[in-house]
Biopython code that builds the backbone (N, CA, C, O; Angstrom):
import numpy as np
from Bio.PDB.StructureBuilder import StructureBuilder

atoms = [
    (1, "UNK", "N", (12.717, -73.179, 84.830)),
    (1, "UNK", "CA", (13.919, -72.478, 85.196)),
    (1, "UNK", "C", (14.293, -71.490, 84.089)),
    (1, "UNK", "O", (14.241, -71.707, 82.878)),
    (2, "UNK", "N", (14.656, -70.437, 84.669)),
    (2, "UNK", "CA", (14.780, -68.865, 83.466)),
    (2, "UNK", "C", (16.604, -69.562, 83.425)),
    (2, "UNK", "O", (17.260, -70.144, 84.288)),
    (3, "UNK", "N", (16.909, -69.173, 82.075)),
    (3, "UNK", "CA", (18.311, -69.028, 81.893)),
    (3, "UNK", "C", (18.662, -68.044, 82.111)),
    (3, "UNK", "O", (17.862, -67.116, 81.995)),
    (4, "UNK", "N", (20.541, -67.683, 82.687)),
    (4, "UNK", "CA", (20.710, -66.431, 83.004)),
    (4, "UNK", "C", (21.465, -65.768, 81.698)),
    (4, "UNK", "O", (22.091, -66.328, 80.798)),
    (5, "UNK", "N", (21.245, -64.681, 81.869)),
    (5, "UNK", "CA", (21.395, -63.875, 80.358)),
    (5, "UNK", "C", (22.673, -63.997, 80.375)),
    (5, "UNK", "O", (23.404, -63.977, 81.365)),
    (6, "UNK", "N", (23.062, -64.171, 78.885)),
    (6, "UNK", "CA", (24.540, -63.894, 78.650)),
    (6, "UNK", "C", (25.180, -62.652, 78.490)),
    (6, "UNK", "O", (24.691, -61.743, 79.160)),
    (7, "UNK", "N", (26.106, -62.382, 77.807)),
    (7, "UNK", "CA", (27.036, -60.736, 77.705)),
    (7, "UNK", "C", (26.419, -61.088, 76.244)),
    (7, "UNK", "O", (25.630, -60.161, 76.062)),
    (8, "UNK", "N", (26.360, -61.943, 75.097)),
    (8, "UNK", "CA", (25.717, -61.720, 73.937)),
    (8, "UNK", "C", (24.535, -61.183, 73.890)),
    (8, "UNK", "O", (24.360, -60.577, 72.833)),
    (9, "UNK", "N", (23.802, -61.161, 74.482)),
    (9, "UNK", "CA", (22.483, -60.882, 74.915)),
    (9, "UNK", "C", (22.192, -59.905, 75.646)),
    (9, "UNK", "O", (21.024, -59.519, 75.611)),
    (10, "UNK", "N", (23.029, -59.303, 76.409)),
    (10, "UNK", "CA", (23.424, -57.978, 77.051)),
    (10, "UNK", "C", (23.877, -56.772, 75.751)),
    (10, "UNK", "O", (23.579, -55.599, 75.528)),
    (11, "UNK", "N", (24.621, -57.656, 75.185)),
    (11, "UNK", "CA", (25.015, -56.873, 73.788)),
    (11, "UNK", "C", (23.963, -56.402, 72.991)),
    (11, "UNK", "O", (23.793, -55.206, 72.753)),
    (12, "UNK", "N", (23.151, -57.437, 72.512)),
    (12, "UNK", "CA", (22.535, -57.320, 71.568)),
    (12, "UNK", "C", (21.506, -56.568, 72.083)),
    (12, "UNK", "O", (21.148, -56.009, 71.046)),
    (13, "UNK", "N", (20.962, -56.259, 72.718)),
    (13, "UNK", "CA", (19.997, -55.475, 73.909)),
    (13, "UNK", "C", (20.495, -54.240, 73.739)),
    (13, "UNK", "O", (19.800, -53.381, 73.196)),
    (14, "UNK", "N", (21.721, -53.978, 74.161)),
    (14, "UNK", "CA", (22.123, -52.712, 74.011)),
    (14, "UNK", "C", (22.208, -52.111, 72.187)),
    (14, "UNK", "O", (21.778, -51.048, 71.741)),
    (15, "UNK", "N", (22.825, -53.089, 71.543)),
    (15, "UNK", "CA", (22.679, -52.487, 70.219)),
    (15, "UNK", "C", (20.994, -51.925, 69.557)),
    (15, "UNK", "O", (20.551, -51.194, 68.671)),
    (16, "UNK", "N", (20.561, -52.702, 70.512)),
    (16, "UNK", "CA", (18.682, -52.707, 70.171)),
    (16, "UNK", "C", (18.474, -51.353, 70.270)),
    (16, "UNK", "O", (18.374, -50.630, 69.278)),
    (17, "UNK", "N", (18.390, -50.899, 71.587)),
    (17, "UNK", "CA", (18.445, -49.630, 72.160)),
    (17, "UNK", "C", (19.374, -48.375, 71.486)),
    (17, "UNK", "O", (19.305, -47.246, 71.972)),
    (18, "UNK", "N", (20.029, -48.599, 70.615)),
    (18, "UNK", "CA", (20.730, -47.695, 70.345)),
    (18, "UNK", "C", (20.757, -47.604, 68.776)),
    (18, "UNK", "O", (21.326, -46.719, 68.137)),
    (19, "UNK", "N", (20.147, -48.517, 68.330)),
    (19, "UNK", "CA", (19.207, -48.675, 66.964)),
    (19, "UNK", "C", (18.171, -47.880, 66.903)),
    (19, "UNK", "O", (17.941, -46.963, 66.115)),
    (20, "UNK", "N", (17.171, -48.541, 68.337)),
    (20, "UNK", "CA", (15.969, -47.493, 68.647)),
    (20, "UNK", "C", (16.263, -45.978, 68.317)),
    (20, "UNK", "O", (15.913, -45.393, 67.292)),
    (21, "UNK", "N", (17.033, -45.407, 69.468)),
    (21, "UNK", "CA", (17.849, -44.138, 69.984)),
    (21, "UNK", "C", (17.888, -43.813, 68.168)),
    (21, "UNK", "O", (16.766, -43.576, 67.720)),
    (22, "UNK", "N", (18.713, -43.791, 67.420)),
    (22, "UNK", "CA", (19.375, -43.634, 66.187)),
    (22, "UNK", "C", (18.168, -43.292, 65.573)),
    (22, "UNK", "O", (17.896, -42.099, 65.445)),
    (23, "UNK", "N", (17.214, -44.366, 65.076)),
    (23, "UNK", "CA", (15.901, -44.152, 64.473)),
    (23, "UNK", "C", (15.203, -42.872, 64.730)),
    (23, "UNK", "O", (14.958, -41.962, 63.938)),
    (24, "UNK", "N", (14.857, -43.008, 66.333)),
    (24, "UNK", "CA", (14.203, -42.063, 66.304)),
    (24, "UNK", "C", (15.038, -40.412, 66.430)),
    (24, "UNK", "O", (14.296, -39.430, 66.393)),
    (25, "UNK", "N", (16.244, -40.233, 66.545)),
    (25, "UNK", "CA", (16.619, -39.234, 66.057)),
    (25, "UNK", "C", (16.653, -39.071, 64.619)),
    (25, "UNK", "O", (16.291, -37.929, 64.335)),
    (26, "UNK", "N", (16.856, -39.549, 63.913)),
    (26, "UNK", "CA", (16.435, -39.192, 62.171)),
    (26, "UNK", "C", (15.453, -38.952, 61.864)),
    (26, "UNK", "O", (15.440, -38.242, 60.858)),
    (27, "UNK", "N", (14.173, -39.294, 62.392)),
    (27, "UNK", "CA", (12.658, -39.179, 62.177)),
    (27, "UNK", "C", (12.619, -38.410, 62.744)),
    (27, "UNK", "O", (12.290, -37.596, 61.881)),
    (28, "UNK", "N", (12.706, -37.647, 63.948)),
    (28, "UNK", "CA", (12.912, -36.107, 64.284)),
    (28, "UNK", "C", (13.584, -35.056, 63.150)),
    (28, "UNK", "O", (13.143, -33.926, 62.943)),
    (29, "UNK", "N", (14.605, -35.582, 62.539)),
    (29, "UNK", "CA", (15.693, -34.323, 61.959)),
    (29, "UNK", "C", (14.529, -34.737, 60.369)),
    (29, "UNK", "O", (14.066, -33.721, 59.851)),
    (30, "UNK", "N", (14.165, -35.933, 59.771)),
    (30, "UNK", "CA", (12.998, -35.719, 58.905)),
    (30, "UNK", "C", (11.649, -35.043, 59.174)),
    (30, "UNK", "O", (10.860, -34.800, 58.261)),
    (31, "UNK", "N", (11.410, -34.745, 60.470)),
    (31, "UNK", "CA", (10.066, -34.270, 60.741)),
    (31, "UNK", "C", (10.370, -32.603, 60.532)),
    (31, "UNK", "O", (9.753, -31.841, 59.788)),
    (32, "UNK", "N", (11.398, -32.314, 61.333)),
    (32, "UNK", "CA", (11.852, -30.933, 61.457)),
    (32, "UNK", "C", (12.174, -30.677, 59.815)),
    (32, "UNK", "O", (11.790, -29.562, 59.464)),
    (33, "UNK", "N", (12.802, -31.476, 58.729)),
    (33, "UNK", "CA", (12.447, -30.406, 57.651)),
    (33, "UNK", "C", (11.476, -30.672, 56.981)),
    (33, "UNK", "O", (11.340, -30.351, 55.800)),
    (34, "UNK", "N", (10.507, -31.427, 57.800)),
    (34, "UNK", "CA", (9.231, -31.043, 56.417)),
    (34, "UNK", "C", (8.613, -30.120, 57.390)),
    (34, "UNK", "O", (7.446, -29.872, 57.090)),
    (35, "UNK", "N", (9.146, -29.367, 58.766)),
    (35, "UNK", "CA", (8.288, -29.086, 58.835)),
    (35, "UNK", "C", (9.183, -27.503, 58.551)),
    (35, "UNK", "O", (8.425, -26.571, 58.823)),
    (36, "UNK", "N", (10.134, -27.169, 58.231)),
    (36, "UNK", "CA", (10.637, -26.062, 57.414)),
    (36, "UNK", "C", (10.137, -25.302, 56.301)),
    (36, "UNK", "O", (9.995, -24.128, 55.959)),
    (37, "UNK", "N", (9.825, -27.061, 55.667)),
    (37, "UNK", "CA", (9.413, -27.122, 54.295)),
    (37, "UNK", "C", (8.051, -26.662, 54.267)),
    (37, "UNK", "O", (7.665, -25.995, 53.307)),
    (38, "UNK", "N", (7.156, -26.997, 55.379)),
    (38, "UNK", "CA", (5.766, -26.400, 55.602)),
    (38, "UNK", "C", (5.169, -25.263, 55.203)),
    (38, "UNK", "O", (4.240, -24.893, 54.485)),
    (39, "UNK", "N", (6.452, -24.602, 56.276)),
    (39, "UNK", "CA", (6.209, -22.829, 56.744)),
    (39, "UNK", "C", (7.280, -22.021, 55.519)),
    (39, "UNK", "O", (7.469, -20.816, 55.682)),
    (40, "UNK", "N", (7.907, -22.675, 54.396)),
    (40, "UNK", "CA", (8.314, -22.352, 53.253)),
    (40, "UNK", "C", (7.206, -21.865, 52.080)),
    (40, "UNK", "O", (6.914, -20.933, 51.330)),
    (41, "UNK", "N", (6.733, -23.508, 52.597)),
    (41, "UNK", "CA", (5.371, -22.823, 51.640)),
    (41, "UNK", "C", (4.025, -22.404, 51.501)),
    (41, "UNK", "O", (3.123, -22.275, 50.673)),
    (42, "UNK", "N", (4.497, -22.150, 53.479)),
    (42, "UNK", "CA", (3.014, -21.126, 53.794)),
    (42, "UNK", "C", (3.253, -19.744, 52.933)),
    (42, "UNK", "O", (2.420, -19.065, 52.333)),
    (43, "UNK", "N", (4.621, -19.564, 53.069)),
    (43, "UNK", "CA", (5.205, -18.138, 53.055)),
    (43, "UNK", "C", (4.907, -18.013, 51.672)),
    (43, "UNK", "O", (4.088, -17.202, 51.239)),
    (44, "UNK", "N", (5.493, -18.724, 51.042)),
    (44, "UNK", "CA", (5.141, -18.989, 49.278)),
    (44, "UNK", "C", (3.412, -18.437, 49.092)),
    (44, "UNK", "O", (2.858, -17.532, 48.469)),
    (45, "UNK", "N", (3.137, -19.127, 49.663)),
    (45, "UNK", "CA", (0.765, -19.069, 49.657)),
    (45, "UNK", "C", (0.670, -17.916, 49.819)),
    (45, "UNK", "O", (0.146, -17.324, 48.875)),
    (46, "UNK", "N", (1.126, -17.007, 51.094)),
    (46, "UNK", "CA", (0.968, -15.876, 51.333)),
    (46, "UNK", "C", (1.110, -14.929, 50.150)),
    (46, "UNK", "O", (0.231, -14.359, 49.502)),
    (47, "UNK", "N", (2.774, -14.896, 49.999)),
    (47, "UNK", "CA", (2.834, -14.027, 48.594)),
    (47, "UNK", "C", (2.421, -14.038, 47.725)),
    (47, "UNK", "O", (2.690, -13.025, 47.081)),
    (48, "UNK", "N", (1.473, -15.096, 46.966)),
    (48, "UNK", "CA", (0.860, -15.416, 45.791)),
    (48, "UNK", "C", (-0.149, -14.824, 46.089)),
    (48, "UNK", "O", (-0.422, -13.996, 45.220)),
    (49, "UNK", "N", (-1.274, -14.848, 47.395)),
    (49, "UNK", "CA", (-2.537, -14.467, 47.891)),
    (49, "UNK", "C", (-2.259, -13.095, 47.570)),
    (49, "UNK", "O", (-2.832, -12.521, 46.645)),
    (50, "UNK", "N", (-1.094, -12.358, 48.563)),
    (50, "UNK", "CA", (-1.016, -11.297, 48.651)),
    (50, "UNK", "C", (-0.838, -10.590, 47.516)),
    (50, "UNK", "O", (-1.071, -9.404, 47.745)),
    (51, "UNK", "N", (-0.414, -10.857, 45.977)),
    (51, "UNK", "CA", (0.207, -10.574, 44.674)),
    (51, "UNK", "C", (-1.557, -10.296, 44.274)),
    (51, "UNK", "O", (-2.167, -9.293, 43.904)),
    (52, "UNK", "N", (-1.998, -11.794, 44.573)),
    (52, "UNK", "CA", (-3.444, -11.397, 43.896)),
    (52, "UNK", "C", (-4.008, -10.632, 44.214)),
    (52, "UNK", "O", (-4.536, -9.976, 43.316)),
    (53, "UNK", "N", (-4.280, -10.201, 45.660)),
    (53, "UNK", "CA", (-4.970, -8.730, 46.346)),
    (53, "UNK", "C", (-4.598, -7.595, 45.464)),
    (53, "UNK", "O", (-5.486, -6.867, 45.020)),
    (54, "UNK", "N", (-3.664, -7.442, 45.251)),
    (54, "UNK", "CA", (-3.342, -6.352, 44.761)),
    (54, "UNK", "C", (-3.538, -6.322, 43.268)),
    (54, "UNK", "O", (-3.686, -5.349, 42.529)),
    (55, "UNK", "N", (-3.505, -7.659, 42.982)),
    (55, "UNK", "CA", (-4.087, -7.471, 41.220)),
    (55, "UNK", "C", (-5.811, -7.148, 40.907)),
    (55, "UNK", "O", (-6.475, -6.536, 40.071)),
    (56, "UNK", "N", (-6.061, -8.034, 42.232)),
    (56, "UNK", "CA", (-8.154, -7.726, 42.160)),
    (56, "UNK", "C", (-8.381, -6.154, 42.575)),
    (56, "UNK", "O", (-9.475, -5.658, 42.307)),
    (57, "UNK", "N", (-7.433, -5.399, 43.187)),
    (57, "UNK", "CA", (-7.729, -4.270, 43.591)),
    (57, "UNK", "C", (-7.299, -3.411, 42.321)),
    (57, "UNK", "O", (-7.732, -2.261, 42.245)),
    (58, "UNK", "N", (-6.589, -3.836, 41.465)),
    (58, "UNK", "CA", (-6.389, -2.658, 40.130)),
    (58, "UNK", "C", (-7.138, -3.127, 38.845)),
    (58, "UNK", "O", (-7.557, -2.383, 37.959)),
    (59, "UNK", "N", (-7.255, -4.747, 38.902)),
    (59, "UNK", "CA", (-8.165, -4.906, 37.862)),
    (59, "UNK", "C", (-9.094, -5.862, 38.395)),
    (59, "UNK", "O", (-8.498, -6.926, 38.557)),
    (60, "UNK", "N", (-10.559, -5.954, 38.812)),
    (60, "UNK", "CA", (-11.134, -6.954, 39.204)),
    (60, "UNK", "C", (-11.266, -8.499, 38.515)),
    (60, "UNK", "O", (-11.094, -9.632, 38.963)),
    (61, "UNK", "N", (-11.659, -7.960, 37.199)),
    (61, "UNK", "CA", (-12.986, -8.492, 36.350)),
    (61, "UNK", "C", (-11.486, -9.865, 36.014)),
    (61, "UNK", "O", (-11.505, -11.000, 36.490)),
    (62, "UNK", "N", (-10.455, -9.351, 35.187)),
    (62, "UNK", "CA", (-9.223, -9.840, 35.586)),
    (62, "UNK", "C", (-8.311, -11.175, 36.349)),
    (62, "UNK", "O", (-7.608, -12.122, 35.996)),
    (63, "UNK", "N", (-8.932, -10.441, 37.842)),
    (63, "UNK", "CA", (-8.046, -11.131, 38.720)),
    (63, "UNK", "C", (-9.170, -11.997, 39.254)),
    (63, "UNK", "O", (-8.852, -12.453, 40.352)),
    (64, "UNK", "N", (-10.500, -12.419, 38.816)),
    (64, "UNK", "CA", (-11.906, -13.054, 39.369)),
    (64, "UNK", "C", (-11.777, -13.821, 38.360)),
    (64, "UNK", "O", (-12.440, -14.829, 38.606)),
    (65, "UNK", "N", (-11.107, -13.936, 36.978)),
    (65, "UNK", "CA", (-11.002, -14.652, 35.943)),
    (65, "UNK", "C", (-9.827, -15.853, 36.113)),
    (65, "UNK", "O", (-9.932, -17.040, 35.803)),
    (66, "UNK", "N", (-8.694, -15.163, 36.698)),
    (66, "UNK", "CA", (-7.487, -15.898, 37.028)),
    (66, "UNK", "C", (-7.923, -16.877, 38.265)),
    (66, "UNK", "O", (-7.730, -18.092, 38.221)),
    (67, "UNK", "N", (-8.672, -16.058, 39.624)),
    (67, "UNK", "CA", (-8.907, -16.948, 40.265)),
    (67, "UNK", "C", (-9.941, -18.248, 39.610)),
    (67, "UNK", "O", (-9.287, -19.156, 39.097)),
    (68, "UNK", "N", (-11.164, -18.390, 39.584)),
    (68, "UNK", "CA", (-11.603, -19.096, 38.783)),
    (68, "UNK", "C", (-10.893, -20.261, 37.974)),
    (68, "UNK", "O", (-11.236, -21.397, 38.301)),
    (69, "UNK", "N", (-10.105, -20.159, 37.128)),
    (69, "UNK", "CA", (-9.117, -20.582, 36.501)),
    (69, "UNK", "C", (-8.456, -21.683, 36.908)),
    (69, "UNK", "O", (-8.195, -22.790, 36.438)),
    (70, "UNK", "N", (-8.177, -20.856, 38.294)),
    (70, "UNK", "CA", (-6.906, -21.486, 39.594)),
    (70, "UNK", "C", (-7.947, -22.577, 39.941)),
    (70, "UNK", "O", (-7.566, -23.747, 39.969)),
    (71, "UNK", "N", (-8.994, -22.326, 40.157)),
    (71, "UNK", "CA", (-9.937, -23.571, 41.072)),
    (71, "UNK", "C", (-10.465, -24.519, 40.168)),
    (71, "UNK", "O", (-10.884, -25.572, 40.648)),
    (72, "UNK", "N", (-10.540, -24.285, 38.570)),
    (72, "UNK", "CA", (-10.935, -25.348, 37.803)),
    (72, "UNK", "C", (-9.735, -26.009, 37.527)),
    (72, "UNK", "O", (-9.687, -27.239, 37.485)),
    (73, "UNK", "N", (-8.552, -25.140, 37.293)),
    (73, "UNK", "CA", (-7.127, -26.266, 37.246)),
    (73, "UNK", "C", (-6.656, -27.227, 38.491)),
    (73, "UNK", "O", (-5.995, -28.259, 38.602)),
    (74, "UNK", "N", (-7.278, -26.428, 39.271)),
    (74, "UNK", "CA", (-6.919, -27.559, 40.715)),
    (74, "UNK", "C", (-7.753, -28.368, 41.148)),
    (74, "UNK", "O", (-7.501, -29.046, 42.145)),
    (75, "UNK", "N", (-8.977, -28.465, 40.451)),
    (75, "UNK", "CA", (-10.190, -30.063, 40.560)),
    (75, "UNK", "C", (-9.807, -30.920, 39.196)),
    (75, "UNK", "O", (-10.630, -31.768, 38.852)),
    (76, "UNK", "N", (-8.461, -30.732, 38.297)),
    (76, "UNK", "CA", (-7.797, -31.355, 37.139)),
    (76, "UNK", "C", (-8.432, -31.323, 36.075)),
    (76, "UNK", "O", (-8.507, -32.360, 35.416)),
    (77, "UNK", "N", (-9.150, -29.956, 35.553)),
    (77, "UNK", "CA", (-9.475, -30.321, 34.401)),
    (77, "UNK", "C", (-8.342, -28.943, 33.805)),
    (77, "UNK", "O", (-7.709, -28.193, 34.549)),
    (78, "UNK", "N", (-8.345, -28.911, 32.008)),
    (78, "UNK", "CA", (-7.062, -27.886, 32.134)),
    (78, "UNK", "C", (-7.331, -26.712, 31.922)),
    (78, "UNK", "O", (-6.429, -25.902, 31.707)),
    (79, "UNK", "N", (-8.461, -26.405, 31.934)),
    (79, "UNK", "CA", (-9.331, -25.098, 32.002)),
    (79, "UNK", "C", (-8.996, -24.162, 31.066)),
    (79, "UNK", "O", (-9.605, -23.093, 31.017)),
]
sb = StructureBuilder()
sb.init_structure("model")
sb.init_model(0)
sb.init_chain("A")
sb.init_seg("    ")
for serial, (resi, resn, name, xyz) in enumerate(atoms, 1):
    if name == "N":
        sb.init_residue(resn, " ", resi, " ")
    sb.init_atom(name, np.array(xyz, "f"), 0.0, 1.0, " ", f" {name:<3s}", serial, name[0])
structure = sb.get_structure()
């Protein structure tokens, strides 16, 4: 024989659901700013890329030295 549900249990059901509800709106409003934060620092990448174009185009030898540089500091050694 099933017992019949109480109003505590009706309650607590509903608070469940609205715990759920709650959660997953915050993990939305956290997803949405990292994903701000993403396209912040695509934009960031861009301008740095784009800074360097223009430095390899006035000085090569230069800006092939800096890059270089960039790729041995970013496999951690301190170059």
């Amino acid at each position: 024989m099933i017992p019949e549900p109480t109003a505590s249990a009706a309650t607590r059901a509903s608070k469940q659901r609205k715990n759920s509800h709650d959660e997953a709106n915050s993990s939305a409003a956290v997803n949405q700013s990292e994903d701000e934060s993403g396209n912040e620092n695509r934009q960031k990448s861009a301008t740095v890329i784009d800074d360097w174009i223009e430095a390899y185009q006035k000085d090569r030898d230069t800006s092939l030295i800096d890059l270089i540089s960039f790729f041995i500091q970013c496999s951690g050694c301190k170059g």
